[in-house]
C-alpha positions in Angstrom: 0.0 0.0 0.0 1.7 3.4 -1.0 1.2 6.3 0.7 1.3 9.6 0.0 4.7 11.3 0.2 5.8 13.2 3.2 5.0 17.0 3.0 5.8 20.1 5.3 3.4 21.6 5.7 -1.1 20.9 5.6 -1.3 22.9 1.9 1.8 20.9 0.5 0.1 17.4 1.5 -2.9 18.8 -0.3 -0.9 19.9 -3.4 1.2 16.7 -3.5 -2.4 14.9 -4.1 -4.1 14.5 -7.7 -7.5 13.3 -9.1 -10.4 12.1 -6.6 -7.9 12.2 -3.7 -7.2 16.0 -4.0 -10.6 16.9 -4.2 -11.8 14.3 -1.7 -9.0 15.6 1.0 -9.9 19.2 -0.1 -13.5 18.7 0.7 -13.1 17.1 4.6 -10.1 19.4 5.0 -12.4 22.6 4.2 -15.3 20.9 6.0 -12.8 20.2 9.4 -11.9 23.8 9.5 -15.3 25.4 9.2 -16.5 23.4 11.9 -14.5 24.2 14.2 -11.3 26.0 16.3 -8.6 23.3 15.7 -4.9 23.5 15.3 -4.1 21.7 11.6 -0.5 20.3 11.7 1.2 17.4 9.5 2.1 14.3 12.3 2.8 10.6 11.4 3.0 12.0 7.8 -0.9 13.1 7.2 -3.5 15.9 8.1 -3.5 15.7 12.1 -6.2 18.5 14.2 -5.8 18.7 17.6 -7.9 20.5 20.6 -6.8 19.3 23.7 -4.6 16.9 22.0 -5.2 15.1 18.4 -9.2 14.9 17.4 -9.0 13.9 13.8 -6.5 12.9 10.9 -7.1 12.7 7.1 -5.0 10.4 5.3 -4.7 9.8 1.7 -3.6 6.6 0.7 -3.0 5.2 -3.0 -6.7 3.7 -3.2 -8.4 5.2 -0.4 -9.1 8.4 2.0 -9.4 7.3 5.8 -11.3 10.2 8.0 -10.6 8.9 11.8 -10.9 10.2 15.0 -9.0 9.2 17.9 -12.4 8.8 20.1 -14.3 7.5 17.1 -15.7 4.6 19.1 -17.9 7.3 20.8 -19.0 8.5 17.5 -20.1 5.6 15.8 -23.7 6.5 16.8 -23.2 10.2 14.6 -22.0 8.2 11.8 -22.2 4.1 11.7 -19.7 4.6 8.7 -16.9 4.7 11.1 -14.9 1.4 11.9 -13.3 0.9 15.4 -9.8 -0.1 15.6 -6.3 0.8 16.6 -5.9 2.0 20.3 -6.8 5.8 21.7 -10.9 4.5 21.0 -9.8 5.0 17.3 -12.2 4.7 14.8 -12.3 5.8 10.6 -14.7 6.0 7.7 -13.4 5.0 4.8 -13.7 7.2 1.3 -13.5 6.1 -1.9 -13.1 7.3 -5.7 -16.7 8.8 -6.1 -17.8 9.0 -2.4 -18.8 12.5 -1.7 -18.4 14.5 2.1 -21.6 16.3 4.4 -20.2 18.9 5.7 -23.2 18.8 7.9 -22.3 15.1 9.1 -18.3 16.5 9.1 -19.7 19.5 11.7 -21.2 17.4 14.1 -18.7 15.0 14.4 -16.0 17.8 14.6 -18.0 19.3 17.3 -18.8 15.9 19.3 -15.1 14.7 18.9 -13.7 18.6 20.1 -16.1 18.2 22.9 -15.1 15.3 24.3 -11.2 15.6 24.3 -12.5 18.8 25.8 -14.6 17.4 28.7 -12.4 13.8 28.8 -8.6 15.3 28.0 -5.9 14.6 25.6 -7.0 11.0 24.2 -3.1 10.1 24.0 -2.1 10.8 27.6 -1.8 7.3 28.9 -1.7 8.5 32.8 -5.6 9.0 32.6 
């Protein structure tokens, strides 16, 4: 499975992406940030927001866009298209060539997934 190549910064992973990818990652990239205040940085060599330590990452991969969010097991009620797995409650929704993004649906899980790092701390600090 080839990923996308490392970039410096959250517009160059964007540019380094063609075709159904770049528009794909465009779309939940744009949707992320209008929903609302996170910090966009590039960690473990994709998209990573964090509030209150990391929320969500986008990651485009040769065949596929996964959308995760590191207490997506919570979430699975806002959107039963997310798959648990991984560790941190991890859970992603898988995007395909022709698969199109709700901003709507992107909003509220934004503002579910902000609110609980916000009420239950950074999901990566293993002495909770």
């Amino acid at each position: 499975m080839r990923k996308t190549p490392a970039a410096e910064t959250p517009d160059a992973y964007l540019a380094a992406l063609d075709g159904w990818r770049r528009e794909l990652v465009s779309a939940l990239r744009a949707s992320v940030l209008a929903a609302g205040r996170l910090e966009e940085r590039i960690k473990w060599g994709h998209l990573v927001y964090v509030s209150n330590g990391p929320v969500l990452l986008i990651r485009a991969e040769e065949a596929r866009v996964l959308f995760g969010f590191w207490r997506g097991k919570r979430l699975t009620g806002v959107d039963p298209a997310l798959k648990p797995s991984g560790k941190y409650e991890l859970a992603t929704r898988t995007f395909l060539e022709g698969d199109g993004v709700s901003p709507e649906l992107v909003a509220r899980l934004v503002a579910e997934a902000v609110a609980l790092n916000r009420d239950l701390g950074d999901p990566t600090d293993l002495k909770r």
